[in-house]
N, CA, C and O atoms as a printed pandas DataFrame, in Angstrom:
     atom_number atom_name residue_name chain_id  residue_number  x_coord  y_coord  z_coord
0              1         N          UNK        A               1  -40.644   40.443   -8.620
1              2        CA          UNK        A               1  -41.706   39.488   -8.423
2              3         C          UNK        A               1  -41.272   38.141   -9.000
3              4         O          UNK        A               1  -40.672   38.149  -10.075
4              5         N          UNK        A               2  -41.494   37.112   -8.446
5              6        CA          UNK        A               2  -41.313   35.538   -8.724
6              7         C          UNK        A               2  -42.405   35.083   -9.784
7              8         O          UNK        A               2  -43.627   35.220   -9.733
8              9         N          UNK        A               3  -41.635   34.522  -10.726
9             10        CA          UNK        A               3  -42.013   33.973  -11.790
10            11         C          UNK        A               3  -42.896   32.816  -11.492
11            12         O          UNK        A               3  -42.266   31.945  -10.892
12            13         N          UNK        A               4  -44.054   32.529  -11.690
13            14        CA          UNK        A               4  -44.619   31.338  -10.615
14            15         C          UNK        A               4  -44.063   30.181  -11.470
15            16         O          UNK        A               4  -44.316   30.355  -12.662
16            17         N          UNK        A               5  -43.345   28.997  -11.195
17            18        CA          UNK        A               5  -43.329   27.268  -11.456
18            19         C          UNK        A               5  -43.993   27.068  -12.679
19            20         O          UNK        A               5  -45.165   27.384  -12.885
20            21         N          UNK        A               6  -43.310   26.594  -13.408
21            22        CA          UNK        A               6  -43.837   25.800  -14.545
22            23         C          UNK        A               6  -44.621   24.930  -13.920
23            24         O          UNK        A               6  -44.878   24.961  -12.717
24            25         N          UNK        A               7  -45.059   24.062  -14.784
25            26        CA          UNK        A               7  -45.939   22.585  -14.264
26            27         C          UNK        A               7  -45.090   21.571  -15.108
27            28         O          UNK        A               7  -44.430   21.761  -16.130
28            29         N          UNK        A               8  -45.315   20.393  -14.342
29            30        CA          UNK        A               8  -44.912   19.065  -14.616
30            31         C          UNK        A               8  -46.190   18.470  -14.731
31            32         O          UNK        A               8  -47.134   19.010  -14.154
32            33         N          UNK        A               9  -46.391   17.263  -15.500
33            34        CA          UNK        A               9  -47.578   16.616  -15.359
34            35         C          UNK        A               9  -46.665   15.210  -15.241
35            36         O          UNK        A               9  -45.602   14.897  -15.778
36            37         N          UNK        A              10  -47.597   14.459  -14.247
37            38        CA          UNK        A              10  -47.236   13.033  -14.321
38            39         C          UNK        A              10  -48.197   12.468  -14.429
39            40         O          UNK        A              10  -49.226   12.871  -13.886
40            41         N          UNK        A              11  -48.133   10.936  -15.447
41            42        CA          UNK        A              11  -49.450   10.521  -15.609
42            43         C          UNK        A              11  -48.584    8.899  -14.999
43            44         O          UNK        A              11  -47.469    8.398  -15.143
44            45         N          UNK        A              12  -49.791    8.559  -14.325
45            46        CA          UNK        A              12  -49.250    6.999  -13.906
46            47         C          UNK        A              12  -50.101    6.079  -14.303
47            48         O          UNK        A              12  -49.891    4.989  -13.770
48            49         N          UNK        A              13  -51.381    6.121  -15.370
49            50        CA          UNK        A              13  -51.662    4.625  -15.779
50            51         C          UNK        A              13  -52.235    5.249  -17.144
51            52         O          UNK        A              13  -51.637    6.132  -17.758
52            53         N          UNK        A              14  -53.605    4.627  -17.601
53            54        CA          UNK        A              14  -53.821    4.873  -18.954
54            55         C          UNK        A              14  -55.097    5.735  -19.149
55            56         O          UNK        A              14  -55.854    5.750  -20.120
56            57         N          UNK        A              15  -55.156    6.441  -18.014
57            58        CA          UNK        A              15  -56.297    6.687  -17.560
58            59         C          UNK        A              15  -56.354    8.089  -16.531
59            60         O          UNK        A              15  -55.431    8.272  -15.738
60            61         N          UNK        A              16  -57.172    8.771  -16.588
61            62        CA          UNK        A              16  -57.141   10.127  -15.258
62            63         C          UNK        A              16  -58.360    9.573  -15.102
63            64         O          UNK        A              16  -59.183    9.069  -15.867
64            65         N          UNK        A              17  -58.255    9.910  -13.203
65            66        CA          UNK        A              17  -59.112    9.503  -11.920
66            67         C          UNK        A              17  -59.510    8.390  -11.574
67            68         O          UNK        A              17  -59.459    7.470  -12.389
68            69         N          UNK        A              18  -59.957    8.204  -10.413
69            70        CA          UNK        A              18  -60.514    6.472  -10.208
70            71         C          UNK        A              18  -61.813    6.932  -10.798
71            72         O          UNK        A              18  -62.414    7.971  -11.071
72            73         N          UNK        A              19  -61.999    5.002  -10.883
73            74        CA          UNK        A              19  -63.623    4.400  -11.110
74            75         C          UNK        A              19  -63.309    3.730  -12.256
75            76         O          UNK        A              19  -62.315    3.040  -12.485
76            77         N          UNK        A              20  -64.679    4.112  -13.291
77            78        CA          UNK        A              20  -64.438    3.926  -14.742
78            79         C          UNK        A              20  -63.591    4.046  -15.608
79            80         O          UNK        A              20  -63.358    5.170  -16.051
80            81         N          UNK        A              21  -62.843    2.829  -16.124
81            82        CA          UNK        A              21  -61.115    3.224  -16.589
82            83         C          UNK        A              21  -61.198    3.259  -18.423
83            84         O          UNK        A              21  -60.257    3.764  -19.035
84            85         N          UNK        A              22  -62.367    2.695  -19.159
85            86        CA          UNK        A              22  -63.041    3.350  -19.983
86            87         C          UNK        A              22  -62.784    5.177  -20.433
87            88         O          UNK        A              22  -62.225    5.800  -21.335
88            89         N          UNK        A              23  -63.758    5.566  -18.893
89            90        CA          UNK        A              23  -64.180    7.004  -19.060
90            91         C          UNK        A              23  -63.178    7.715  -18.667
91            92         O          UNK        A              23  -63.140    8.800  -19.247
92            93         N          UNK        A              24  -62.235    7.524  -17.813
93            94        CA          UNK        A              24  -60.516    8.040  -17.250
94            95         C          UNK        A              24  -59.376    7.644  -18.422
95            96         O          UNK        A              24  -58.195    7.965  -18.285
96            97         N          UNK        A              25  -59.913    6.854  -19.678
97            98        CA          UNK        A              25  -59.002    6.833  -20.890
98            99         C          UNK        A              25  -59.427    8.100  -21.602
99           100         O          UNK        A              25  -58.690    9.071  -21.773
100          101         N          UNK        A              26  -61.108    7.967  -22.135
101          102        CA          UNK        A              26  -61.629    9.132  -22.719
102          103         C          UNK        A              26  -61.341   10.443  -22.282
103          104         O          UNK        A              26  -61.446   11.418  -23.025
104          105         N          UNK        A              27  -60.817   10.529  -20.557
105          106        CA          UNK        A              27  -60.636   12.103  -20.189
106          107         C          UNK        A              27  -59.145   12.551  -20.216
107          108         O          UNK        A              27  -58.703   13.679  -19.999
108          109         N          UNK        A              28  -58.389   11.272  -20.569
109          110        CA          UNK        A              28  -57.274   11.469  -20.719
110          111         C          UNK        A              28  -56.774   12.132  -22.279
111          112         O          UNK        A              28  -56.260   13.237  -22.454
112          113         N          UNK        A              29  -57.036   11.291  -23.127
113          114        CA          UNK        A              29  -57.697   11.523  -25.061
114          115         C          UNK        A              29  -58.101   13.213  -24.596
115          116         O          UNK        A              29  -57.167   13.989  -24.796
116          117         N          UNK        A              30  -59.263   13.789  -24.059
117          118        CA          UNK        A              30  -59.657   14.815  -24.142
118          119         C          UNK        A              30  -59.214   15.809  -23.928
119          120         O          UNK        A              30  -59.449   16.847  -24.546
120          121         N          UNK        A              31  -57.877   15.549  -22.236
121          122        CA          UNK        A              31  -57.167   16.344  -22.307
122          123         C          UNK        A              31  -55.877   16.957  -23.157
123          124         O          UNK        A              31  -55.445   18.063  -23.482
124          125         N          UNK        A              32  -55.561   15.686  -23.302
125          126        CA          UNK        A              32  -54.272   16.252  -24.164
126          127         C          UNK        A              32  -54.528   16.462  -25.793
127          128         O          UNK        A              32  -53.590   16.796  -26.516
128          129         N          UNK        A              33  -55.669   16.276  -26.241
129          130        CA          UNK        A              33  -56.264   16.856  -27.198
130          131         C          UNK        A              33  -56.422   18.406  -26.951
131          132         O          UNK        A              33  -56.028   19.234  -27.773
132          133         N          UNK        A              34  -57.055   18.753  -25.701
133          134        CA          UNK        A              34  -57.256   19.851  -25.747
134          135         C          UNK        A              34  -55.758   20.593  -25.270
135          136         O          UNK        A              34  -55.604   21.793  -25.497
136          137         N          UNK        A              35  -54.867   19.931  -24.716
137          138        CA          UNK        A              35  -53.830   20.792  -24.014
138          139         C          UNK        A              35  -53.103   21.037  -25.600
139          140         O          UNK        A              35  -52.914   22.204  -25.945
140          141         N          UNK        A              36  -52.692   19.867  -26.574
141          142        CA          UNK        A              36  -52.162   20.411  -28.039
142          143         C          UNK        A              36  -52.058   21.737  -28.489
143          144         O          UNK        A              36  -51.126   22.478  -28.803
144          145         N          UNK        A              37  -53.637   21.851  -28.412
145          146        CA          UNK        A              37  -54.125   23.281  -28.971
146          147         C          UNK        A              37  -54.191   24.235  -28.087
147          148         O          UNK        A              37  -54.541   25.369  -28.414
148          149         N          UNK        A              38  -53.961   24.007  -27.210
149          150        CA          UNK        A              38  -53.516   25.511  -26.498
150          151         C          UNK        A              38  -51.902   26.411  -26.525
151          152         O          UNK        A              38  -50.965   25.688  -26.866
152          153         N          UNK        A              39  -51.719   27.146  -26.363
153          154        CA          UNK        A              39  -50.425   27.799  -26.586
154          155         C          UNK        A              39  -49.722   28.040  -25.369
155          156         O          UNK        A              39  -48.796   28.845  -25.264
156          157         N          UNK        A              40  -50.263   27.195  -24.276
157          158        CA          UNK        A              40  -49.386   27.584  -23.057
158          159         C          UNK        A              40  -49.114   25.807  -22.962
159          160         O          UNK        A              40  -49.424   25.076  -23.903
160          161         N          UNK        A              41  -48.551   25.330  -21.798
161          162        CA          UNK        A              41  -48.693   24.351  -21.360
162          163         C          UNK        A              41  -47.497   24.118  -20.771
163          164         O          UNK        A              41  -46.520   24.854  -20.909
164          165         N          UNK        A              42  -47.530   22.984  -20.025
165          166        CA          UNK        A              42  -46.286   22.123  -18.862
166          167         C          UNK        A              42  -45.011   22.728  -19.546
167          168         O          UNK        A              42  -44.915   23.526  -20.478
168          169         N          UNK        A              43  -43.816   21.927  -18.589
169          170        CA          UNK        A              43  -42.842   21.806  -19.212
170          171         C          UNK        A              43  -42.695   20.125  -19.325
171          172         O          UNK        A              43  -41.934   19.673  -20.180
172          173         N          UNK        A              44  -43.273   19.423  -18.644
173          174        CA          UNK        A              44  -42.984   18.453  -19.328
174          175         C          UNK        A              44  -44.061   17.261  -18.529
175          176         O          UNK        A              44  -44.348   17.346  -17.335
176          177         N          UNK        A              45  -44.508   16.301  -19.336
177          178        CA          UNK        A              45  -45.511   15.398  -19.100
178          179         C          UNK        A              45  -44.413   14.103  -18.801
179          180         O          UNK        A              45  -43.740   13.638  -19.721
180          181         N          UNK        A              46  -44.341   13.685  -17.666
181          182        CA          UNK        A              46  -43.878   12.218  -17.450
182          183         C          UNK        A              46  -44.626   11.070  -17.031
183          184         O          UNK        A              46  -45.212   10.981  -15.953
184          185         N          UNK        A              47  -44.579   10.124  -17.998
185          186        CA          UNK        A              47  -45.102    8.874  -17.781
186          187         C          UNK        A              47  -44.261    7.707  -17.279
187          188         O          UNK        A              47  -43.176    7.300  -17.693
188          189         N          UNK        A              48  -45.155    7.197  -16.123
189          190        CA          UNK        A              48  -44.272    6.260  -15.479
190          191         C          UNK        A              48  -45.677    5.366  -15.317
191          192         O          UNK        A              48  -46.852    5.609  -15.596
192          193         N          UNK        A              49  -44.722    3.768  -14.505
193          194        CA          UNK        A              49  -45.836    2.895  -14.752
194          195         C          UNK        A              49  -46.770    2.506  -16.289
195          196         O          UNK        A              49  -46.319    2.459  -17.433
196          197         N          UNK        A              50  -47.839    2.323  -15.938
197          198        CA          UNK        A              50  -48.206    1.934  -17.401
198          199         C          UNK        A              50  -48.668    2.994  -18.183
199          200         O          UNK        A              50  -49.261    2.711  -19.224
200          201         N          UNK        A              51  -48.538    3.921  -17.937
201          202        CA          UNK        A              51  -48.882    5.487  -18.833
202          203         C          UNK        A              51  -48.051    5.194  -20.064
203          204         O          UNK        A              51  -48.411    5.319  -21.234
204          205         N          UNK        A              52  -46.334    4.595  -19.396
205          206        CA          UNK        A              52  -45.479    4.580  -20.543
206          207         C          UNK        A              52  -45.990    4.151  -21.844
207          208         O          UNK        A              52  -45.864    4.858  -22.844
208          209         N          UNK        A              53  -46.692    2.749  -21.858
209          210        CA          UNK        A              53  -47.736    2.466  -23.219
210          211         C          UNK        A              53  -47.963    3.221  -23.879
211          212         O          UNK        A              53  -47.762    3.046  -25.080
212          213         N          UNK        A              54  -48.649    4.773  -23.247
213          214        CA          UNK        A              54  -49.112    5.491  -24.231
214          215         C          UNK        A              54  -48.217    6.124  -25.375
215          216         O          UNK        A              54  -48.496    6.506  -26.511
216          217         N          UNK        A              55  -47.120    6.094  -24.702
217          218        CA          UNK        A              55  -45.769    6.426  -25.628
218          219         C          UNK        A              55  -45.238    5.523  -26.670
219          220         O          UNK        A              55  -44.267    5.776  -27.382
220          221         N          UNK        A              56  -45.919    4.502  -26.701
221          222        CA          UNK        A              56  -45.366    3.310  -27.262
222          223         C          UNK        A              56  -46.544    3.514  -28.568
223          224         O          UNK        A              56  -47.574    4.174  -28.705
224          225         N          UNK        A              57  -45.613    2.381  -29.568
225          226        CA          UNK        A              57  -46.165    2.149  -30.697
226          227         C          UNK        A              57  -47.325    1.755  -30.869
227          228         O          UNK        A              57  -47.656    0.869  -30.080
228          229         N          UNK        A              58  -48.286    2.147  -31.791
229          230        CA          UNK        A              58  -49.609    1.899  -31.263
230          231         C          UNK        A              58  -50.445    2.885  -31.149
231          232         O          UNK        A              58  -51.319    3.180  -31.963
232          233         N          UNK        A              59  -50.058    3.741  -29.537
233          234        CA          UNK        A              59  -51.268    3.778  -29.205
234          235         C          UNK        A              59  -51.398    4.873  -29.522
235          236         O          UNK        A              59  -50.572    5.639  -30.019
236          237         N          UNK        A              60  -52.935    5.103  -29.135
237          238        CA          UNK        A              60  -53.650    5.725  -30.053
238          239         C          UNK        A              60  -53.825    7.544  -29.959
239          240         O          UNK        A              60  -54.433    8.307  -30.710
240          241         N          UNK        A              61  -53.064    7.801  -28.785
241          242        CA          UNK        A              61  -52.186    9.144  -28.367
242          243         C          UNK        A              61  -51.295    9.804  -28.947
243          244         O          UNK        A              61  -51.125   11.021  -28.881
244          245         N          UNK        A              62  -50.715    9.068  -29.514
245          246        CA          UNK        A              62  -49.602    9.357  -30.527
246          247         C          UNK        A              62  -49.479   10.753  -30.841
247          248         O          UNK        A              62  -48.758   11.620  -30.347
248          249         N          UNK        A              63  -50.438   10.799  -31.882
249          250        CA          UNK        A              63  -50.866   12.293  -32.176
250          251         C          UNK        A              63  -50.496   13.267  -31.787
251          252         O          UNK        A              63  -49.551   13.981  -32.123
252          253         N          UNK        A              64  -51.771   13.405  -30.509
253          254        CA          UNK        A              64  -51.608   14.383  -29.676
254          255         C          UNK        A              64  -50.262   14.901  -28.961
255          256         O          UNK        A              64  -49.862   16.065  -28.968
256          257         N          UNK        A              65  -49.510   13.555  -28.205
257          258        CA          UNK        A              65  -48.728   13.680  -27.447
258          259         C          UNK        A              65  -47.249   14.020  -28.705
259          260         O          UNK        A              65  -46.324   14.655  -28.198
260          261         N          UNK        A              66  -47.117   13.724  -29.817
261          262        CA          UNK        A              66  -45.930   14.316  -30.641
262          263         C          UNK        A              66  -46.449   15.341  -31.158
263          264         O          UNK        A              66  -45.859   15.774  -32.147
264          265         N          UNK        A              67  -47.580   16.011  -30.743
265          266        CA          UNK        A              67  -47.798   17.487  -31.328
266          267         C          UNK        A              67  -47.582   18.085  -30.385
267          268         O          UNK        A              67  -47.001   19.140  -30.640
268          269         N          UNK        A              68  -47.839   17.865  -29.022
269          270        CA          UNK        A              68  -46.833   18.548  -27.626
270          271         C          UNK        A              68  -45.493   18.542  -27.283
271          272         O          UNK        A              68  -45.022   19.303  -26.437
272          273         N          UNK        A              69  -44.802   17.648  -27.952
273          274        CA          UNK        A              69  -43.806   17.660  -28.147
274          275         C          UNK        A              69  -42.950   18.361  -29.527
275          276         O          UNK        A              69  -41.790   18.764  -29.622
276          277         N          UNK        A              70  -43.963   18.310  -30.419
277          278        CA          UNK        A              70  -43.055   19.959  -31.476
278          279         C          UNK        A              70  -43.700   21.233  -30.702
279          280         O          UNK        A              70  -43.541   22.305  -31.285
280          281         N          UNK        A              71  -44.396   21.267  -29.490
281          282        CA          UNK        A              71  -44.431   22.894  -29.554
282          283         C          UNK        A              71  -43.497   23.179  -28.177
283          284         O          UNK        A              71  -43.398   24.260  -27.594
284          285         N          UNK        A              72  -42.757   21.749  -27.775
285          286        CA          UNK        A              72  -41.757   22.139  -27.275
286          287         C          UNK        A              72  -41.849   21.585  -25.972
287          288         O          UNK        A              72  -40.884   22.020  -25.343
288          289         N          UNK        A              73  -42.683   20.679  -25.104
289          290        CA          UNK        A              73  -43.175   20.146  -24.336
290          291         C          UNK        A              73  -42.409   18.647  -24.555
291          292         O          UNK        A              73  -42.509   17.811  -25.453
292          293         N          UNK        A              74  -41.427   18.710  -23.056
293          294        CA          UNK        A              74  -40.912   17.514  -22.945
294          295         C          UNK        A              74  -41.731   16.378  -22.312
295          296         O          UNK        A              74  -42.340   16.448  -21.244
296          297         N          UNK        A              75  -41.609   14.799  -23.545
297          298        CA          UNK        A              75  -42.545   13.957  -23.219
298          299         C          UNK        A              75  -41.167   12.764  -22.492
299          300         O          UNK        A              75  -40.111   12.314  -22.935
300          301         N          UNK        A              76  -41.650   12.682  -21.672
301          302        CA          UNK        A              76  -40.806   11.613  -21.203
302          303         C          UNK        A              76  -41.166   10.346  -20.182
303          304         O          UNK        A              76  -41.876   10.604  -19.210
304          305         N          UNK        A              77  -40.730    9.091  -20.365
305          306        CA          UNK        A              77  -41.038    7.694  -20.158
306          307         C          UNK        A              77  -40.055    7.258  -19.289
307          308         O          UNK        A              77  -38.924    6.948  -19.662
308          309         N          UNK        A              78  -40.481    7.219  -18.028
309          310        CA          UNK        A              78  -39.760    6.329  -17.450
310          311         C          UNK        A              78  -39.111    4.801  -17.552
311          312         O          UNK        A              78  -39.783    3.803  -17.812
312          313         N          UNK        A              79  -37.690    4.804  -17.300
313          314        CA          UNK        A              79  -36.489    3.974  -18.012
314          315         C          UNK        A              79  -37.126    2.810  -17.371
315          316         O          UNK        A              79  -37.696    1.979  -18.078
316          317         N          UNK        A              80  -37.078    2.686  -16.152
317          318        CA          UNK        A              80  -37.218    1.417  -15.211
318          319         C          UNK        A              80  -38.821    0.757  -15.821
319          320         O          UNK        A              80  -39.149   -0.429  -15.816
320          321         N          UNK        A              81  -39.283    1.421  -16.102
321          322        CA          UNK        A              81  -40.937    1.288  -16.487
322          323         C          UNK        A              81  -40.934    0.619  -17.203
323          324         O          UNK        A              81  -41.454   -0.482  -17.021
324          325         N          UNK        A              82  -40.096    1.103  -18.856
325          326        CA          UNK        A              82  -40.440    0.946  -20.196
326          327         C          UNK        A              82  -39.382   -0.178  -20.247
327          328         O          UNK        A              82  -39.173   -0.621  -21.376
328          329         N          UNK        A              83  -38.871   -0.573  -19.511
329          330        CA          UNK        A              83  -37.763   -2.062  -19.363
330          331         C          UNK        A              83  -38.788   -2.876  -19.036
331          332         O          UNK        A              83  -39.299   -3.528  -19.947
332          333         N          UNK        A              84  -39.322   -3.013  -17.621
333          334        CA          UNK        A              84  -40.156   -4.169  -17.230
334          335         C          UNK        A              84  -41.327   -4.333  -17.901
335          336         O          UNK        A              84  -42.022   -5.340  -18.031
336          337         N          UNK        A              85  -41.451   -3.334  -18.273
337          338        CA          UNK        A              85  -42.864   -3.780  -19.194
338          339         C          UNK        A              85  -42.441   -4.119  -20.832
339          340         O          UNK        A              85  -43.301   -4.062  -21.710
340          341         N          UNK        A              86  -41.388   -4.382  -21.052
341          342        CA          UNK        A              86  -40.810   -4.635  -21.924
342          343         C          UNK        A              86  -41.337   -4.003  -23.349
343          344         O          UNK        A              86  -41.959   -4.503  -24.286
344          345         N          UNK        A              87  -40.802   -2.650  -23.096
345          346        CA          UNK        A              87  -41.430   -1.887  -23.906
346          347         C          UNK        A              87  -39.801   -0.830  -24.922
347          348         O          UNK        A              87  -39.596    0.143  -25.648
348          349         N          UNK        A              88  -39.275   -1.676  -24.403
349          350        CA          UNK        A              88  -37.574   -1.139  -25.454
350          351         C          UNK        A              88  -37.856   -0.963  -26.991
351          352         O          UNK        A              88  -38.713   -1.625  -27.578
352          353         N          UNK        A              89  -36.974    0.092  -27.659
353          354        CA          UNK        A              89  -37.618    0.370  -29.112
354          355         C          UNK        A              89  -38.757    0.204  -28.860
355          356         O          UNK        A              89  -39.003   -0.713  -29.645
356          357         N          UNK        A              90  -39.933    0.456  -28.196
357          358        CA          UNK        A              90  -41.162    0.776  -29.257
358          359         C          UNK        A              90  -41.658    2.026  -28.841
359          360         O          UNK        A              90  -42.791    2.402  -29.141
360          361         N          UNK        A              91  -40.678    2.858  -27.997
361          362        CA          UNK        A              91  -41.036    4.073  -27.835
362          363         C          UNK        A              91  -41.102    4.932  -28.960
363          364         O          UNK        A              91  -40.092    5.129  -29.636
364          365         N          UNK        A              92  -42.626    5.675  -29.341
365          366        CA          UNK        A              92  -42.608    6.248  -30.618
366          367         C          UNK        A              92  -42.930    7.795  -30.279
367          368         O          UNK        A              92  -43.524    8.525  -31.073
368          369         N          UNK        A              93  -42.513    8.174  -29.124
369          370        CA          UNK        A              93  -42.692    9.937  -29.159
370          371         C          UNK        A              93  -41.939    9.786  -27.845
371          372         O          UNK        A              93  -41.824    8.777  -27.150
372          373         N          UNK        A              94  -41.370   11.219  -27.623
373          374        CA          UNK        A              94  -40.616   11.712  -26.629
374          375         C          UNK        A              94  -39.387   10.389  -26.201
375          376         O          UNK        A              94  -39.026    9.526  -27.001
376          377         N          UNK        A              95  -38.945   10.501  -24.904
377          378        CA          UNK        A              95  -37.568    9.893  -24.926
378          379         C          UNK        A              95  -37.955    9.480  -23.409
379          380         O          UNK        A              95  -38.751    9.899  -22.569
380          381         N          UNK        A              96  -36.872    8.322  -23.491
381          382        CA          UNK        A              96  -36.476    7.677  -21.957
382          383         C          UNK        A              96  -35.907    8.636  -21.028
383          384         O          UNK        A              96  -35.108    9.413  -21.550
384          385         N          UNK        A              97  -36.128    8.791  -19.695
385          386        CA          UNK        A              97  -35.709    9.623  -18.597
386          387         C          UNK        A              97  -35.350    8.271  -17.582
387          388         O          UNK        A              97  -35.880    7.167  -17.455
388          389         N          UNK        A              98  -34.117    8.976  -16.898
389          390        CA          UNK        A              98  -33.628    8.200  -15.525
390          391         C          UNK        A              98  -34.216    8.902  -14.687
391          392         O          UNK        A              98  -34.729    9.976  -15.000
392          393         N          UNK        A              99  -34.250    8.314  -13.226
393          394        CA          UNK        A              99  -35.130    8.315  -12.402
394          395         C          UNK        A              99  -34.356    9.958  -12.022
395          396         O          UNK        A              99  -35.095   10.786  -11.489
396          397         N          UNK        A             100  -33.453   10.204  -12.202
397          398        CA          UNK        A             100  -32.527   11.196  -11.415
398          399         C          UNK        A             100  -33.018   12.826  -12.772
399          400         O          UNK        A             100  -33.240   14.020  -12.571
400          401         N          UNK        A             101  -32.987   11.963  -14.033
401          402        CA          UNK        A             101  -33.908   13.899  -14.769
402          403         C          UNK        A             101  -35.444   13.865  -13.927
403          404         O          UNK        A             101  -36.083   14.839  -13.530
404          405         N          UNK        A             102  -35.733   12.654  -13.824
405          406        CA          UNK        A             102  -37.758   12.986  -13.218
406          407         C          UNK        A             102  -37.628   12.941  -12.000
407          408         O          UNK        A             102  -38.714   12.785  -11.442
408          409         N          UNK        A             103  -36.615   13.023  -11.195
409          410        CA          UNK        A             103  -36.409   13.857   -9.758
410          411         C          UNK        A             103  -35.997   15.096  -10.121
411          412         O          UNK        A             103  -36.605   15.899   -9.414
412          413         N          UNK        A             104  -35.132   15.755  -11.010
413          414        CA          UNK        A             104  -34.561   17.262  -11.423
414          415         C          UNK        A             104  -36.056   17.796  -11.976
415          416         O          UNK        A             104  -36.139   18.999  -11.725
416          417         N          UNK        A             105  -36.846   17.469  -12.414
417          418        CA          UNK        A             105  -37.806   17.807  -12.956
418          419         C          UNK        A             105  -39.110   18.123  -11.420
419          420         O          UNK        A             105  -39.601   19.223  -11.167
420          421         N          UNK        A             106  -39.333   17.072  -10.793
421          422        CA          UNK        A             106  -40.015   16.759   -9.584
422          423         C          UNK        A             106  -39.923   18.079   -8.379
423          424         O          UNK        A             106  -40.806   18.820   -7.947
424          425         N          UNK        A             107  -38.615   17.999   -8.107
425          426        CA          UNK        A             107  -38.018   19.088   -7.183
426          427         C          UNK        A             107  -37.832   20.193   -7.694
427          428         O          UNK        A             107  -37.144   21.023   -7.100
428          429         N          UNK        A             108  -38.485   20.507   -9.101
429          430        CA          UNK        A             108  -37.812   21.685   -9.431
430          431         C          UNK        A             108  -39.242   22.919  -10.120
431          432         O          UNK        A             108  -39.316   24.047  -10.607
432          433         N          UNK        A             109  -40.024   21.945   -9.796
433          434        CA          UNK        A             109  -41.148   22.436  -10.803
434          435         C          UNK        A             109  -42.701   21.914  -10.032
435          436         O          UNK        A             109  -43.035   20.783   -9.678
436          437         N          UNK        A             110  -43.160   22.711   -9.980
437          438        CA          UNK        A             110  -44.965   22.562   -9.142
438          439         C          UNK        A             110  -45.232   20.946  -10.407
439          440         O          UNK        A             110  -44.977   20.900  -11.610
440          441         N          UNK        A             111  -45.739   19.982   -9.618
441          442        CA          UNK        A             111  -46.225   18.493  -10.060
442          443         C          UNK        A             111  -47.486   18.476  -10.200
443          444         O          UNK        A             111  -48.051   18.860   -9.177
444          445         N          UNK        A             112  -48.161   18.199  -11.016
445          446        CA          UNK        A             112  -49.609   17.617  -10.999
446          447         C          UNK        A             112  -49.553   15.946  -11.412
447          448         O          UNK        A             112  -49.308   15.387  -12.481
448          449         N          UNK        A             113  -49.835   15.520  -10.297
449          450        CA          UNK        A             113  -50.316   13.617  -10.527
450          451         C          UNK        A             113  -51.626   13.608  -11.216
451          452         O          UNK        A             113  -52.642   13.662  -10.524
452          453         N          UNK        A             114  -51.716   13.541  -12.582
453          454        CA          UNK        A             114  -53.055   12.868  -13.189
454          455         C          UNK        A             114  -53.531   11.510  -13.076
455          456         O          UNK        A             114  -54.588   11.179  -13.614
């Protein structure tokens, strides 16, 4: 029997779902608060676009997202991203990815776009 796909999560702004980007920050905070404490989860959360921020110094994710990353959950920031948004050194959890690991990752593993 086939092992079903890990998950990938990709997050692309600062926020999950349209509308209220307020209340799509708060459900974002909620999830990965709650994903921390669970004992299963992705293999790896990639942020591209302005998600990368959340990786950055500052913000207020931090936490959460380097406590998914000691239970072994790769956090990773897109390179091209965290350049134009001129966000070099201030990445403060998980690591830079080229476009070619978050295609090995993409093609290789069931995706969820948050």
């Amino acid at each position: 029997m086939n092992e079903p796909k890990k998950k990938v999560l990709i997050l692309g702004s600062e926020g999950i779902g349209r509308g209220d980007e307020t209340l799509g920050f708060e459900i974002l905070v909620n999830l990965l608060e709650t994903l921390s404490k669970r004992d299963d989860g992705p293999a790896a959360i990639i942020c591209w676009n302005t998600a990368v921020k959340l990786m950055a110094e500052g913000s207020p994710l931090l936490v959460h997202l380097k406590r998914l990353e000691e239970k072994g959950i790769n956090i990773l920031a897109g390179q091209l991203c965290v350049r134009e948004l001129e966000l070099m050194n201030k990445i403060a959890v998980g690591r830079l990815a080229t476009m070619d690991e978050i295609l090995d990752l993409i093609l290789h593993h069931e995706v969820l776009a948050l």
